[in-house]
N, C-alpha and C positions, 0 to 999 in steps of 0.2 A: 171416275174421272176427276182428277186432279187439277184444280186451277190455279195457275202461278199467281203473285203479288203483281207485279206487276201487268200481268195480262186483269186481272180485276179492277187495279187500280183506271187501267185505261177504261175500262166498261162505265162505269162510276162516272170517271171525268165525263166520257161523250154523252151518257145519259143527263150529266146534267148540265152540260153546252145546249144539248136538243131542249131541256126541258123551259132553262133562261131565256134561251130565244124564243120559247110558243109564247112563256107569261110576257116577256116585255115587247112581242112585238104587236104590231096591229092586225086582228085578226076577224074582220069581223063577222059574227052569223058563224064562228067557229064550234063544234060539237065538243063538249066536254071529254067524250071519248076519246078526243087527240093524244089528251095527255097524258094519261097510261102508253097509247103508242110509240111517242117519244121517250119516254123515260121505257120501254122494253127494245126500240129501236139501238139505243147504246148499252143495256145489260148483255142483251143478247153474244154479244163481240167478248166475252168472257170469255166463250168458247169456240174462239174462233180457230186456234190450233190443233183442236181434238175436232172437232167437226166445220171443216171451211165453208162446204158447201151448203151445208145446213145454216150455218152462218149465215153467209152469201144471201140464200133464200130466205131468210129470216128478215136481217137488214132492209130489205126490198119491199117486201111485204110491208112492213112496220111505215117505210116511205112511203107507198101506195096509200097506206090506212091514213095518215095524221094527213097527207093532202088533202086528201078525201073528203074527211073531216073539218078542211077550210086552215089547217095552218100553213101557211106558206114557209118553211123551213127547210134549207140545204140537207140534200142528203147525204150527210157527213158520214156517217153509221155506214151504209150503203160502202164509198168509196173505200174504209176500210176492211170491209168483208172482201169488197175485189181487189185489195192489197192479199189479203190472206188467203185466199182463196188461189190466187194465180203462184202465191211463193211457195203454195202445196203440190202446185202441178197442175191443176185441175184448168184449165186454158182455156180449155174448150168450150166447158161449161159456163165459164166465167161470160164469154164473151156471147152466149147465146141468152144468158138468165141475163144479158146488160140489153141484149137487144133488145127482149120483151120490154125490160123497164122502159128505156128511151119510147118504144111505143104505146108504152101503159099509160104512163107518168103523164102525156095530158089528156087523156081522158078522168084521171081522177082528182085533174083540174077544174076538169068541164063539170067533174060528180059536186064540186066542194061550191058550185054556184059562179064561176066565173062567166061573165058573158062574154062571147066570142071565142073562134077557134084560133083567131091569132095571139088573144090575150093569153089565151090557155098554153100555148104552144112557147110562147114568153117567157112564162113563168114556169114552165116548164124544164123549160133551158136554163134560167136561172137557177133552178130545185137543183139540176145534173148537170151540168156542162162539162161534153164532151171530152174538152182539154183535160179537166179534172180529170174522169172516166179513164183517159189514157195514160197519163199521170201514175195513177194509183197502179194502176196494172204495168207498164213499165217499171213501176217501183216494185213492183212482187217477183216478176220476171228478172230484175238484175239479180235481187237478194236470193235470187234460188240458185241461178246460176253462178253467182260466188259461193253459193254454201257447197254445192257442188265439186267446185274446184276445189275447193279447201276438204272435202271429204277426199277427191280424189289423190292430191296431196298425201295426206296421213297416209292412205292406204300404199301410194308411191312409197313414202318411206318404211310404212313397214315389211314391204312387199323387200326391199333394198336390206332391209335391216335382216331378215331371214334370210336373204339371199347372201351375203356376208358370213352371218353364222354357218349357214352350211357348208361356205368355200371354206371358214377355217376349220370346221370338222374336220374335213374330208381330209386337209392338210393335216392336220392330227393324228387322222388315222392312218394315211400311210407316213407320216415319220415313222410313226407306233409300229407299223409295220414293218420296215425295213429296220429299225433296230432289234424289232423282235424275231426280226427272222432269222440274222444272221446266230442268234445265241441261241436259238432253238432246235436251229439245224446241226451249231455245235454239239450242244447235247444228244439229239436225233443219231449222229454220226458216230460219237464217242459208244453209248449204249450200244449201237448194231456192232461193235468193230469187239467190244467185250463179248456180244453174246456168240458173232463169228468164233472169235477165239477160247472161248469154253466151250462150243462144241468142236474144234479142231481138236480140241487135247481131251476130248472126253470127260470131260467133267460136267456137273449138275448147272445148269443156268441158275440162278437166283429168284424168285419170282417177281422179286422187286426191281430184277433188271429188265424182267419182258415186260414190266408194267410200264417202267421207265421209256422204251421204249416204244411202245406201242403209243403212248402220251405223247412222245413227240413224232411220230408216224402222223398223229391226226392232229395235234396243235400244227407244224406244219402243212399239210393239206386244206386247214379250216383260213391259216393265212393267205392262203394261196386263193382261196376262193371269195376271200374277205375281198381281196386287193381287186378281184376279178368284177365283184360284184360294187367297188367303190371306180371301178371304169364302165359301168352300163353294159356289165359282159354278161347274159344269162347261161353260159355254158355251165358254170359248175353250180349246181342250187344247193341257195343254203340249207343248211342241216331243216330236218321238221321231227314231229312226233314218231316218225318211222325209225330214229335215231335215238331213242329213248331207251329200249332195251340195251343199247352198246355201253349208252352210258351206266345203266345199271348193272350190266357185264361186267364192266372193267370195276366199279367200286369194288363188286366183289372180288375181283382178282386183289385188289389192292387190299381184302385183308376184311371188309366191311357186309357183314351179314344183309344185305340189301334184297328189298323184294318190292316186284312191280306187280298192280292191280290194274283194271282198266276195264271200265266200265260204261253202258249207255255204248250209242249207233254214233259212229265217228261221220258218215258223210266225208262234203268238201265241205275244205278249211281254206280259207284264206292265207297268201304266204306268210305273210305278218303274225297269222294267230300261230302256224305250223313253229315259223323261226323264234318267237318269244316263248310260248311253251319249251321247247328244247332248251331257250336259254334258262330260262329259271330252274329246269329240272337242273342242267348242269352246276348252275352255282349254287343252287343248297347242295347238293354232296359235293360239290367243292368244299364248300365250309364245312361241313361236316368229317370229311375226310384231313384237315387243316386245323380246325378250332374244336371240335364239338366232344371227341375224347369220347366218340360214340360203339359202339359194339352190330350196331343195329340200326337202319334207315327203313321207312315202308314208304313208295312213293305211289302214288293215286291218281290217275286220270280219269274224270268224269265227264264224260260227251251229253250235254245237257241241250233242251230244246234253248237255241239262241245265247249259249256261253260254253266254254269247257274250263273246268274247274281242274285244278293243281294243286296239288298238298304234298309236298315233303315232311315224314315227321324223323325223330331219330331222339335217342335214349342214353344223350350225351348228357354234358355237365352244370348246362345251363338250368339256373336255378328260378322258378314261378316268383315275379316281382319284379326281375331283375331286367333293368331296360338294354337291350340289344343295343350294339356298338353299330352306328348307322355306317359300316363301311362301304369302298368300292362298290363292293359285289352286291350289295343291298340295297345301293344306290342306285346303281344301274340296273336289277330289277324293277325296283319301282319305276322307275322314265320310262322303260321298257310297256312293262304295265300302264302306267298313266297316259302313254301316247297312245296306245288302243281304245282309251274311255272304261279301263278295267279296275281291278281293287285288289290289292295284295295284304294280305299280312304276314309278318314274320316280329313272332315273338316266342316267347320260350312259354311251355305247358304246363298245366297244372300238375300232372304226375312228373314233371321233368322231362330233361331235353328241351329241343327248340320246335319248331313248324313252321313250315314255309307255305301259305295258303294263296293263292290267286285264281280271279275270275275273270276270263276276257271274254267280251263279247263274241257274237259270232252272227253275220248279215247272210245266211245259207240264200245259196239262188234257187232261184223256185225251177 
């Protein structure tokens, strides 16, 4: 437990207000014992932020002793535990540990030799007076519920400040969409209308034109679904690890020695872990089939107790040392990754080529 300067400094001060007022006032037939009391009556308030009610109880007690004792000394100490005590919440307690005292408090007037139950009760009320007592706790009680408010505040505006970001996303992503759709579709269309027309005339299709195609068959539909699912529509779900082998399908049409392992009990997955796994698998052989001047990909799915592990590797030209260019697509893995609470790496290998490694957690329902 950590005591602040200023929460000590106050301890210090009240201990030695309590301790000036036993020596210089008139006390007489008073027990030497008081004044350790007094002076742990205001150490105690040191820790009044870490432990209120202990505090609280503390302060009271230490009151109860040095009256006891025969010093007739304000319970200063006291009023600011029920300051502190009531700005932590604690209300209830506060006001039943204040009840006993107002009932305690002159009997350990009557204990310290006072004659009379009206003198005791006098001086009693002088020790605590109620006003005080309501004082101090009105003051804990504002200060809580200002802190409150100002907690609630922050949270208002960050709650507003998210809420903002995500309208301009979302803006984002269908401009992103509507312009990529129209050139996608152009492509989409131009490819089918060639491969219509080489097989009308009988000749060999290209495989680079069914691949062409076929890429924008599913980049279009993945828009389509994008846009669907950027309107709260669950008709078309996004891609998952079911969609794993199509993409290692098509690399290999595209020319790229690609092979898929898969390994460990898949269970349910969560939609988030299903749609980021397929994203990362798709953008390293993106890269790979783009930057990597590769010959060869082996991609690895590990269903592990409470994560499933990804690894992309490939026997491209990236050379051990060499720090990977943090693009787009590497970027946006990682957000991807880091908003699940997972850990990716993508750096290039000791024998050469690159690797694309990620861990995302996994909450399995029982």
């Amino acid at each position: 437990m950590r005591i602040g300067v200023g929460d000590a400094a106050i301890a210090v001060g009240v201990a030695a207000i309590l301790l000036i007022t036993g020596l210089t006032g008139e006390h007489p037939g008073a027990a030497p014992a008081g004044y350790p009391l007094l002076v742990a009556g205001g150490l105690v308030l040191a820790a009044r932020r870490h432990a209120p009610v202990a505090v609280l109880v503390g302060t009271g007690l230490c009151a109860l002793g040095y009256q006891a004792a025969g010093f007739d000394v304000p319970a200063v100490a006291y009023l600011i535990g029920v300051y502190g005590a009531v700005r932590a919440g604690h209300r209830l307690v506060t006001v039943a540990v204040s009840v006993v005292m107002l009932g305690v408090l002159p009997l350990a007037v009557l204990a310290a030799g006072v004659s009379g139950a009206g003198e005791a009760f006098a001086q009693a009320r002088d020790v605590l007076e109620l006003a005080w007592l309501i004082a101090a706790g009105a003051a804990g009680e504002a200060l809580r519920q200002a802190e409150r408010r100002a907690e609630e505040a922050e949270r208002t505006r960050e709650e507003t400040a998210l809420r903002r970001a995500g309208e301009e996303r979302l803006h984002i992503a269908r401009e992103l969409h509507d312009s990529l759709t129209h050139q996608i579709s152009v492509i989409k269309v131009q490819a089918e209308a060639a491969v219509h027309l080489a097989h009308k005339r009988g000749e060999e299709v290209p495989e680079a034109l069914l691949v062409i195609r076929d890429a924008g068959r599913d980049a279009a539909r993945e828009l389509r679904a994008t846009l669907e699912a950027l309107r709260d529509d669950d008709r078309n779900p996004p891609r998952g690890l079911d969609h794993v082998p199509d993409l290692v399908q098509r690399a290999r049409s595209a020319g790229l020695d690609a092979t898929l392992t898969v390994g460990g009990d898949r269970g349910d997955l969560p939609v988030a872990v299903e749609r980021t796994a397929y994203r990362i698998v798709q953008e390293a052989l993106t890269n790979v089939a783009r930057h990597a001047a590769a010959a060869s990909a082996q991609v690895r799915i590990d269903y592990r107790p409470g994560a499933v592990a990804i690894e992309v590797d490939d026997d491209g030209t990236a050379s051990p040392g060499a720090a990977p260019v943090p693009g787009v697509g590497l970027l946006g893995m990682r957000e991807r990754v880091t908003a699940l609470g997972g850990r990716l790496r993508a750096e290039p290998r000791s024998e050469g080529g690159f690797t694309v490694r990620a861990e995302l957690p996994v909450e399995r329902s029982s």
